[in-house]
NUKEVO-246140 format. One record per residue: residue in one letter; x, y, z of N, C-alpha, C in turn. Coordinates in steps of 0.1 Angstrom, whole numbers, plus 5000, padded with zeros to 4 digits. Layout:
% NUKEVO-246140
a, X, Y, Z, X, Y, Z, X, Y, Z
...
//
This chain:
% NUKEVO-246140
x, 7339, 2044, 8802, 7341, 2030, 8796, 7343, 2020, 8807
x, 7335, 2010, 8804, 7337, 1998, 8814, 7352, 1989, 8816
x, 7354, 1989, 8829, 7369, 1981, 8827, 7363, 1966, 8832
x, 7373, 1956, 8820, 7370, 1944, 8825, 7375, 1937, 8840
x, 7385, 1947, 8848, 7387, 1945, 8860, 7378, 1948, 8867
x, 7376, 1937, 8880, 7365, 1940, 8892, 7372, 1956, 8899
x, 7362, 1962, 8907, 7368, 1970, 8914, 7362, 1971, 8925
x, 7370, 1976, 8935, 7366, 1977, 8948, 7371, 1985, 8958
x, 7361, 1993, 8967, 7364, 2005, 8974, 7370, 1994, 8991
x, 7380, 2004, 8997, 7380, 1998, 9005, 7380, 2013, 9016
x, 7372, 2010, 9027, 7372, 2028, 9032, 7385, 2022, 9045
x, 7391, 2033, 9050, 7400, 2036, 9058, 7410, 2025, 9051
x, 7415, 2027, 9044, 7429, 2021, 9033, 7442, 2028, 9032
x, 7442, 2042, 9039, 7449, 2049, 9038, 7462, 2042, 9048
x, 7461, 2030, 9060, 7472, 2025, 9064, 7466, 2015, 9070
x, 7471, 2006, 9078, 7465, 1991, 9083, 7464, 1980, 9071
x, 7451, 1974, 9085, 7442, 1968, 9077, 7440, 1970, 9064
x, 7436, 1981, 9061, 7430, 1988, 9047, 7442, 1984, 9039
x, 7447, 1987, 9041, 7458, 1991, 9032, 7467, 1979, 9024
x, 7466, 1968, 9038, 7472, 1958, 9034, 7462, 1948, 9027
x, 7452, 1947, 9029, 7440, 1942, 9019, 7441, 1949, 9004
x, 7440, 1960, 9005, 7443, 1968, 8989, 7453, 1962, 8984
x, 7465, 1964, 8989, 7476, 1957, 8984, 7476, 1941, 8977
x, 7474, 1933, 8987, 7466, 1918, 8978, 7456, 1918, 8971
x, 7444, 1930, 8967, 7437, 1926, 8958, 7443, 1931, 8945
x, 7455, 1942, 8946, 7455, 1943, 8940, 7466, 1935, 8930
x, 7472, 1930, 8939, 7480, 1916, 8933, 7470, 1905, 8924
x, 7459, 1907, 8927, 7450, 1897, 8923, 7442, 1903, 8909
x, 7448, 1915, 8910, 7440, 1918, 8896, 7426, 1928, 8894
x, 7428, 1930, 8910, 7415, 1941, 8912, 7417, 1955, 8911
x, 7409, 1963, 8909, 7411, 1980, 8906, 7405, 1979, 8920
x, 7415, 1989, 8928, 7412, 1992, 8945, 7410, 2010, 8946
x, 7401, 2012, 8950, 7399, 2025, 8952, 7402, 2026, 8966
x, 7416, 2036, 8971, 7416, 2037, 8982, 7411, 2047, 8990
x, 7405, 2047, 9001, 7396, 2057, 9007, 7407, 2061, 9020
x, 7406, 2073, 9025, 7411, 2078, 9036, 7403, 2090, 9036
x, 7408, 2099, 9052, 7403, 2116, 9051, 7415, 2122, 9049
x, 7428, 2116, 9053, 7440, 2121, 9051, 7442, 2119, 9035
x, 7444, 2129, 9032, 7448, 2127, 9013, 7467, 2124, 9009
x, 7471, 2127, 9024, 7489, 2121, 9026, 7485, 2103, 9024
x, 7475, 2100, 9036, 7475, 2088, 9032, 7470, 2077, 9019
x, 7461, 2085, 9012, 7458, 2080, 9003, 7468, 2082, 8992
x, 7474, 2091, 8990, 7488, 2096, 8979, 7494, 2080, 8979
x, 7497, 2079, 8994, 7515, 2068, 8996, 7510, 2057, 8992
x, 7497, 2053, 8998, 7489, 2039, 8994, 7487, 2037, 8978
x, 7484, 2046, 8971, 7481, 2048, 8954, 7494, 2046, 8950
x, 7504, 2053, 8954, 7518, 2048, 8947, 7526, 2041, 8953
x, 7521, 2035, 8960, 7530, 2021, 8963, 7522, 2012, 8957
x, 7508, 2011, 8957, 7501, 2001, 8947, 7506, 1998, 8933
x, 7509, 2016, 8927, 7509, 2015, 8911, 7525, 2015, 8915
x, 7534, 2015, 8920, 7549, 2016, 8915, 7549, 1996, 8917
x, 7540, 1986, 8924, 7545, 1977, 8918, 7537, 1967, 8911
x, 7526, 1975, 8898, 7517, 1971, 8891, 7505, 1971, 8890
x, 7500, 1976, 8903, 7485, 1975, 8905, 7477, 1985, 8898
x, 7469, 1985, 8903, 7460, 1997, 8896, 7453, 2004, 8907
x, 7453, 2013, 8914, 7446, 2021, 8927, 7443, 2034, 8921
x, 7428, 2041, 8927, 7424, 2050, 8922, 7423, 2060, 8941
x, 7422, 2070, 8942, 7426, 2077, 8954, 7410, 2083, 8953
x, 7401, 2083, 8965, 7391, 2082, 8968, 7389, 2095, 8980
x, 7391, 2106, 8984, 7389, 2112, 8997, 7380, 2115, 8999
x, 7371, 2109, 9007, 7356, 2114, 9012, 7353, 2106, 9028
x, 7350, 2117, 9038, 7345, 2111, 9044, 7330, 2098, 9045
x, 7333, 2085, 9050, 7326, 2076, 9047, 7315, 2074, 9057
x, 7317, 2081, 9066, 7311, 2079, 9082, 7295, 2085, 9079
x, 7289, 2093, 9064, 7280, 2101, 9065, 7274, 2091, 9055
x, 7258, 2091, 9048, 7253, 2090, 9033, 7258, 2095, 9026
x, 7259, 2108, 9025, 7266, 2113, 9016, 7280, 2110, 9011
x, 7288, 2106, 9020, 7304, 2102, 9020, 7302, 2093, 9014
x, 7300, 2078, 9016, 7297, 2070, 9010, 7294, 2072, 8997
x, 7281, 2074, 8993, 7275, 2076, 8978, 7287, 2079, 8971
x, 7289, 2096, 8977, 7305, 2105, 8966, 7311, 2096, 8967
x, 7319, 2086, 8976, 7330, 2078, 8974, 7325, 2065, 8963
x, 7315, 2059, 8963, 7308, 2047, 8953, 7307, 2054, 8936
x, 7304, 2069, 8934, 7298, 2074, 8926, 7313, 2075, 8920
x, 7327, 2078, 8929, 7338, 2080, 8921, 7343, 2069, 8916
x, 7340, 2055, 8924, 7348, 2046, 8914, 7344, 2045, 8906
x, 7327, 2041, 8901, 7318, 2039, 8892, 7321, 2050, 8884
x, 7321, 2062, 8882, 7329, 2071, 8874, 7340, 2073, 8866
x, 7350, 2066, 8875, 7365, 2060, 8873, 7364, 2046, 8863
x, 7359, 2040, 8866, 7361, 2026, 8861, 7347, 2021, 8853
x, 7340, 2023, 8855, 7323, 2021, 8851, 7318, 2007, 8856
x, 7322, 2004, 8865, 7317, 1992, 8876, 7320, 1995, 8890
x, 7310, 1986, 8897, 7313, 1983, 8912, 7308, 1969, 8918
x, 7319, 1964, 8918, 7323, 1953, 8926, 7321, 1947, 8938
x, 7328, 1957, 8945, 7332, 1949, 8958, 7327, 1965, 8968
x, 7332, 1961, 8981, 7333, 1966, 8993, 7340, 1963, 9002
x, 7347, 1966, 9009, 7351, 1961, 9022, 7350, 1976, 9033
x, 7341, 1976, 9039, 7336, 1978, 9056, 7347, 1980, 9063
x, 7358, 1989, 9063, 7372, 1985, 9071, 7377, 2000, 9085
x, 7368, 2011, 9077, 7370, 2023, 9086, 7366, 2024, 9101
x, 7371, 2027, 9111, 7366, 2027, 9123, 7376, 2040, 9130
x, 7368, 2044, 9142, 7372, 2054, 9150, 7373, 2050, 9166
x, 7384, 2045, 9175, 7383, 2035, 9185, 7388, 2045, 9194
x, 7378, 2046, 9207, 7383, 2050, 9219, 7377, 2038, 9229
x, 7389, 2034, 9240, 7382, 2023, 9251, 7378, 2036, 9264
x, 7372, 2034, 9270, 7364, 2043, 9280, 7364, 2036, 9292
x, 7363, 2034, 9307, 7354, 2027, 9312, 7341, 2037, 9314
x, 7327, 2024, 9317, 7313, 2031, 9318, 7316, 2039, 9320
x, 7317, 2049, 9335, 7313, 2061, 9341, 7318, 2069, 9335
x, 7331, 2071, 9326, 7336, 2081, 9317, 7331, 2079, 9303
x, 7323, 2074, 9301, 7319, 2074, 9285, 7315, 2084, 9282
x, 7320, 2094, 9270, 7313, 2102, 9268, 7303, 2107, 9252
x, 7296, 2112, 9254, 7284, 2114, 9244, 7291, 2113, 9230
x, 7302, 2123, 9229, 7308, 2126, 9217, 7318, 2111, 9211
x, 7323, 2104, 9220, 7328, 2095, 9218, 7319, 2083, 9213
x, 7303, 2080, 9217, 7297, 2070, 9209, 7293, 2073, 9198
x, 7289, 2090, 9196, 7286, 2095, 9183, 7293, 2091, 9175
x, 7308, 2097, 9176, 7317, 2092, 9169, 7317, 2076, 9166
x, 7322, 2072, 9172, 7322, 2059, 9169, 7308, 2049, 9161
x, 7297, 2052, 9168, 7288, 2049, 9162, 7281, 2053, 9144
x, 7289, 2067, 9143, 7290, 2073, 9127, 7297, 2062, 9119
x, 7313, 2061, 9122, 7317, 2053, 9111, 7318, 2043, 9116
x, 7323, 2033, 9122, 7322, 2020, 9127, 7306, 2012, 9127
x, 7289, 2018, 9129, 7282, 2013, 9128, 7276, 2018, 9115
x, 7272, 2031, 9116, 7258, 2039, 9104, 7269, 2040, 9094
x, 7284, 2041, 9097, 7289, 2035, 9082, 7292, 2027, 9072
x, 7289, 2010, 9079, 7287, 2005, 9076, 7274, 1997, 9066
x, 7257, 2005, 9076, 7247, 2006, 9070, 7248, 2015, 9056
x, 7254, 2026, 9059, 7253, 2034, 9046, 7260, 2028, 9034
x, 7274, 2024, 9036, 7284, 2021, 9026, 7276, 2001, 9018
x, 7270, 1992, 9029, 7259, 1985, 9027, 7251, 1986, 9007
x, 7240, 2000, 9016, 7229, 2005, 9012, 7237, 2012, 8994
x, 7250, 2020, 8997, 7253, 2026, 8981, 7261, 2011, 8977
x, 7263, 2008, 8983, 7274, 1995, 8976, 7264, 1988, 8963
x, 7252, 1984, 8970, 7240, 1973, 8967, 7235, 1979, 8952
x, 7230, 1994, 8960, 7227, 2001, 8944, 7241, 2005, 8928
x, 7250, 1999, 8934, 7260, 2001, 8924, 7263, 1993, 8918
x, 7262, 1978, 8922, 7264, 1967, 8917, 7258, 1965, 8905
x, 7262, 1954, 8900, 7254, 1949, 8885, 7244, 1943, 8887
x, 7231, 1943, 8884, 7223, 1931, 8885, 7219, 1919, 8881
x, 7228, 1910, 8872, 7238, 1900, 8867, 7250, 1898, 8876
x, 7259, 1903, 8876, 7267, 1902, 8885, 7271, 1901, 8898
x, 7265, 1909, 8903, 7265, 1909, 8918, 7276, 1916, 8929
x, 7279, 1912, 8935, 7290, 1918, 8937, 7294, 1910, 8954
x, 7300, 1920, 8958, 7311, 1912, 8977, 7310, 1922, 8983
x, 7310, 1921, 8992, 7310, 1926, 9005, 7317, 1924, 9020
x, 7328, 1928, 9023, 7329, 1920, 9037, 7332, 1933, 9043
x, 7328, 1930, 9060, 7329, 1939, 9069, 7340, 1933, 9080
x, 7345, 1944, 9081, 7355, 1944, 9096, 7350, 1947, 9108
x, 7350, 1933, 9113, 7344, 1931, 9127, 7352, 1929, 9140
x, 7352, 1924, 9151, 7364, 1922, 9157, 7363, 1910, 9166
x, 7369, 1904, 9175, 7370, 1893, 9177, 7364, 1898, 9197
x, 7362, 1912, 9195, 7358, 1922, 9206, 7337, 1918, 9207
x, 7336, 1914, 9194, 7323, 1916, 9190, 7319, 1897, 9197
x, 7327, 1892, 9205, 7325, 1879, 9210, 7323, 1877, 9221
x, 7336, 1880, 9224, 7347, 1885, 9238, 7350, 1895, 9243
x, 7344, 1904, 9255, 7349, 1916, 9256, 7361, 1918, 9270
x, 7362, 1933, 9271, 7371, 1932, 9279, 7369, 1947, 9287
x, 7374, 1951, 9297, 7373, 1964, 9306, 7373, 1975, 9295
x, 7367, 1982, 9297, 7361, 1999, 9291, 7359, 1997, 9276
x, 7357, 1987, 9271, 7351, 1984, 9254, 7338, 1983, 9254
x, 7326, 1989, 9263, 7315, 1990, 9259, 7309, 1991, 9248
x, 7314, 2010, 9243, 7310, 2009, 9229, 7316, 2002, 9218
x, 7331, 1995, 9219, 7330, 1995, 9208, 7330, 1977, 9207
x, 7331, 1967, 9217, 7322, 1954, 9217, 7309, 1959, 9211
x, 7301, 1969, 9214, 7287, 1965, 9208, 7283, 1969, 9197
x, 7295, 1976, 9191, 7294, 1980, 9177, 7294, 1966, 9170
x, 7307, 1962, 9170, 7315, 1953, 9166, 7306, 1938, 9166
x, 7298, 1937, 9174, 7290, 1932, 9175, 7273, 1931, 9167
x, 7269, 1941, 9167, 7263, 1952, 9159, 7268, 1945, 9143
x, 7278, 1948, 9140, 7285, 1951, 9125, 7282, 1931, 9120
x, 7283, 1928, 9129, 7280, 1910, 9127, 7265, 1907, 9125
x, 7255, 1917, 9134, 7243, 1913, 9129, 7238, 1918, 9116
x, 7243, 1930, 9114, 7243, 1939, 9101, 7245, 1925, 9090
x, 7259, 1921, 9088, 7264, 1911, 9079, 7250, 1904, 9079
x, 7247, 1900, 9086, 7238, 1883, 9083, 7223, 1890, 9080
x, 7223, 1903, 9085, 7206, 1904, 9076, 7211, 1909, 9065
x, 7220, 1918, 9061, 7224, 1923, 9045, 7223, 1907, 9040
x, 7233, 1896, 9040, 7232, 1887, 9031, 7220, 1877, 9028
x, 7213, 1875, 9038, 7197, 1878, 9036, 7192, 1882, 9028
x, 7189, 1893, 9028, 7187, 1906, 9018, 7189, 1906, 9005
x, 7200, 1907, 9004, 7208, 1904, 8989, 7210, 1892, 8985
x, 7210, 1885, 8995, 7211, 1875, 8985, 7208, 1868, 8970
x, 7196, 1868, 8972, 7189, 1869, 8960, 7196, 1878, 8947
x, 7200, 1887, 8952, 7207, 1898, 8940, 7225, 1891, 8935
x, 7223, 1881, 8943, 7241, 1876, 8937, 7250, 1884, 8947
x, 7246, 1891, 8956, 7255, 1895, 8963, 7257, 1891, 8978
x, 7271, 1886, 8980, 7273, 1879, 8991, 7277, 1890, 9001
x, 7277, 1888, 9015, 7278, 1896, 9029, 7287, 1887, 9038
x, 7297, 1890, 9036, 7304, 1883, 9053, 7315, 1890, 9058
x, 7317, 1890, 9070, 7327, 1897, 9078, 7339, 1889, 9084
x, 7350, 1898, 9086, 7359, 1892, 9090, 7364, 1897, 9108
x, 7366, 1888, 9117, 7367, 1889, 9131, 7384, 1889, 9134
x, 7388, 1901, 9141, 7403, 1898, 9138, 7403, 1901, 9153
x, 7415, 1895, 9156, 7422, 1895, 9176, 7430, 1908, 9169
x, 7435, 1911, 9181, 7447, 1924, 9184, 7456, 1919, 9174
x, 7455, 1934, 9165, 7469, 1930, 9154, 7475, 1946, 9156
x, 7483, 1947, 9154, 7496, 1958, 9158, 7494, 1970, 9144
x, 7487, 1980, 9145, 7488, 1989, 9134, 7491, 2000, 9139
x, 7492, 2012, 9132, 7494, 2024, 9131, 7484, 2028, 9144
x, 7474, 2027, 9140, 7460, 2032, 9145, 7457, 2027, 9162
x, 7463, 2010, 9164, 7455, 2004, 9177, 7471, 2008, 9185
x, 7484, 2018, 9181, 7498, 2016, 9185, 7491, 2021, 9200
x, 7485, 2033, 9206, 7482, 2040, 9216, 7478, 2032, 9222
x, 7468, 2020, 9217, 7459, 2012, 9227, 7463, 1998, 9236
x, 7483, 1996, 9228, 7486, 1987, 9234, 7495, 1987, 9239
x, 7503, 1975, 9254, 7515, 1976, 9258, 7522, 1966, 9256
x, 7532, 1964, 9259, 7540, 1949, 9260, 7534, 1939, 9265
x, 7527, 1945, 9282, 7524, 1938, 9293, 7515, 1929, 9291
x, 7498, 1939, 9282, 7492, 1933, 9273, 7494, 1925, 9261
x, 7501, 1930, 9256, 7509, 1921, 9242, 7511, 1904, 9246
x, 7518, 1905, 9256, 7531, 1893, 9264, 7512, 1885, 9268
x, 7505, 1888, 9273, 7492, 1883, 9280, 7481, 1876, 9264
x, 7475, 1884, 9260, 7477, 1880, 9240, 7482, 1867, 9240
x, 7496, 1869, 9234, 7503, 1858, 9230, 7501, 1848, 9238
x, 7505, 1851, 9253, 7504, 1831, 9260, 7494, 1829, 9256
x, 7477, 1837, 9256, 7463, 1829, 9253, 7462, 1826, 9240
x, 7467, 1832, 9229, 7468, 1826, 9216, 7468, 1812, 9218
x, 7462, 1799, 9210, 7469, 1789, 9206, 7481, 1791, 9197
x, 7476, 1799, 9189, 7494, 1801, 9175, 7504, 1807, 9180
x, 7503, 1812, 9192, 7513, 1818, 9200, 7518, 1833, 9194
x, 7509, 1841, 9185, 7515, 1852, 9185, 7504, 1857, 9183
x, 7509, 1869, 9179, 7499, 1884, 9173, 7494, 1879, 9163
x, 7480, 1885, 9156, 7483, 1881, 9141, 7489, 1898, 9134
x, 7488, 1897, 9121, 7493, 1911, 9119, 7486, 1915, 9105
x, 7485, 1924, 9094, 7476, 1932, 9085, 7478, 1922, 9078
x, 7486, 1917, 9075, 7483, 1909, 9062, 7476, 1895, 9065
x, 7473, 1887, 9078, 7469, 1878, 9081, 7452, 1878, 9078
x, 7452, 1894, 9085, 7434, 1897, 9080, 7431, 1898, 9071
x, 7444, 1907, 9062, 7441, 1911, 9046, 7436, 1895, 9038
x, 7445, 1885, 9041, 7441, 1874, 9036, 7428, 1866, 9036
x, 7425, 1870, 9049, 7409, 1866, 9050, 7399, 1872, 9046
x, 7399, 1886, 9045, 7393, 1896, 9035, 7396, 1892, 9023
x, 7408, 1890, 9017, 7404, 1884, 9001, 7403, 1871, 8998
x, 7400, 1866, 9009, 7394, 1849, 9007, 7379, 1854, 9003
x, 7372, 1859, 9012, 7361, 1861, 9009, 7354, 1872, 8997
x, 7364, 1875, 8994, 7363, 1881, 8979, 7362, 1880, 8970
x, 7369, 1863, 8971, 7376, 1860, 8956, 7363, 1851, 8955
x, 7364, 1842, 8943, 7354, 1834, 8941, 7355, 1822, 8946
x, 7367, 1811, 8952, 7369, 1808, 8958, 7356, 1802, 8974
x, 7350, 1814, 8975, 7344, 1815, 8985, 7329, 1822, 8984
x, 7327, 1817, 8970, 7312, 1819, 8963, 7303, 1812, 8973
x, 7299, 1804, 8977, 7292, 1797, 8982, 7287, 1803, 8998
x, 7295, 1812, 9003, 7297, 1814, 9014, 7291, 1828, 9013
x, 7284, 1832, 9020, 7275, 1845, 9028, 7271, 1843, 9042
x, 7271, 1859, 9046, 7262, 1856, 9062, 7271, 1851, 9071
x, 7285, 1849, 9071, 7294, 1843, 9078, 7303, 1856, 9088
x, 7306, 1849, 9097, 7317, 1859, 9110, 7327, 1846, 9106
x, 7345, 1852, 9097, 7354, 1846, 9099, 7363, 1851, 9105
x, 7363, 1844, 9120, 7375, 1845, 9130, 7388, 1845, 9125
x, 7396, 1860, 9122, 7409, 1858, 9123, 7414, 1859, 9133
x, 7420, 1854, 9143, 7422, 1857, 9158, 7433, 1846, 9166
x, 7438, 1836, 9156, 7449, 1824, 9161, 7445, 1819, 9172
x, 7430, 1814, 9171, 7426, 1805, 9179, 7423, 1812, 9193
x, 7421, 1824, 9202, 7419, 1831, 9212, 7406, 1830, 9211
x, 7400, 1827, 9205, 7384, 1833, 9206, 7379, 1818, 9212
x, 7385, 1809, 9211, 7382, 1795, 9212, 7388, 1787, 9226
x, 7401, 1795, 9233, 7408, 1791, 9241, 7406, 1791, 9254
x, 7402, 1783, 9264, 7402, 1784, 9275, 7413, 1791, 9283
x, 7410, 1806, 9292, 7421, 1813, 9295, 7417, 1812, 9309
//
């Protein structure tokens, strides 16, 4: 049976980013399908959603494959009998410099951070209503502008994931369905804890204009700007969440 709530998968929601987006949409009234590979992470995110009213449905499928994808689109649409939304949020990050890059590490990364995004794209499109339409945003990074020592691959993913955005909404447009991504600076999660220090931190901040970090819920907000309807008009767009760094003379 069809629910008259929107619904929307969000992949790697099991903590971050993900997670803190799920949580505002689901303040907003949306049915959030949370995706992880860890099923601990998707348990704590599902009941912390529903213990303060939301509605989250727990999703475990790797997304990084076609197949992942599909089974993960096929379960909300099963669950709920619509599909909505998307949000592009899963990624697998190692920094390298050149001469150590290794094979297994672009694979990786290249699986879910780029051809996951193609794939999850491609079943999103087919699940949508053809009246209705649906959203889309991808998580892109402010890496995808600006790069820095040993982010080869994942500056050109991230970069990559921005050109992706602007021919999908191209593409679909016509179908009602909007494409845009969101660009975030260094925000402090679970996931990027290994990749950062103070020394770097303390370096960040002075180039910020806002003078700080941003943090999950700052992105989460720009992810559900471009969700909501609010922001109908808008496709094809890279919105910088990054407190002004991307723009700053350093």
């Amino acid at each position: 049976m069809q629910s008259d709530r929107k619904t929307v998968l969000i992949t790697g929601s099991g903590h971050g980013i993900g997670r803190a987006t799920a949580k505002h949409l689901a303040t907003r009234g949306w049915t959030v399908a949370i995706n992880d590979l860890k099923p601990e992470f998707v348990e704590e995110a599902v009941a912390e959603i529903s213990a303060s009213g939301g509605i989250a449905i727990p999703v475990v499928q790797n997304v990084a494959t076609a197949e992942g994808i599909d089974a993960a689109v096929a379960a909300v649409v099963r669950e709920t009998g619509r599909f909505d939304g998307l949000v592009n949020n899963a990624a697998w990050v190692r920094y390298q410099a050149i001469p150590d890059i290794a094979p297994e590490t672009v694979e990786r990364m290249l699986a879910i951070g780029f051809s996951g995004v193609i794939w999850g794209i491609k079943a999103a499109a087919a699940a949508m209503d053809a009246e209705r339409g649906g959203t889309i945003v991808n998580v892109a990074s402010a890496a995808g502008f600006r790069s820095a020592p040993n982010s080869l691959v994942y500056s050109g993913i991230k970069a990559g994931v921005m050109g992706l955005t602007r021919a999908a909404a191209v593409e679909l447009g016509p179908r009602n369905i909007r494409v845009n991504a969101v660009a975030p600076s260094a925000v402090p999660t679970e996931g990027t804890a290994k990749h950062r220090n103070a020394e770097r931190d303390a370096r960040r901040i002075a180039n910020t204009p806002l003078g700080r970090l941003g943090t999950v819920d700052d992105i989460a907000r720009a992810i559900v700007y471009l969700m909501e309807p609010e922001s109908d008009f808008i496709t094809g767009q890279v919105l910088s969440a990054d407190g002004g760094i991307g723009i700053a003379i350093t």
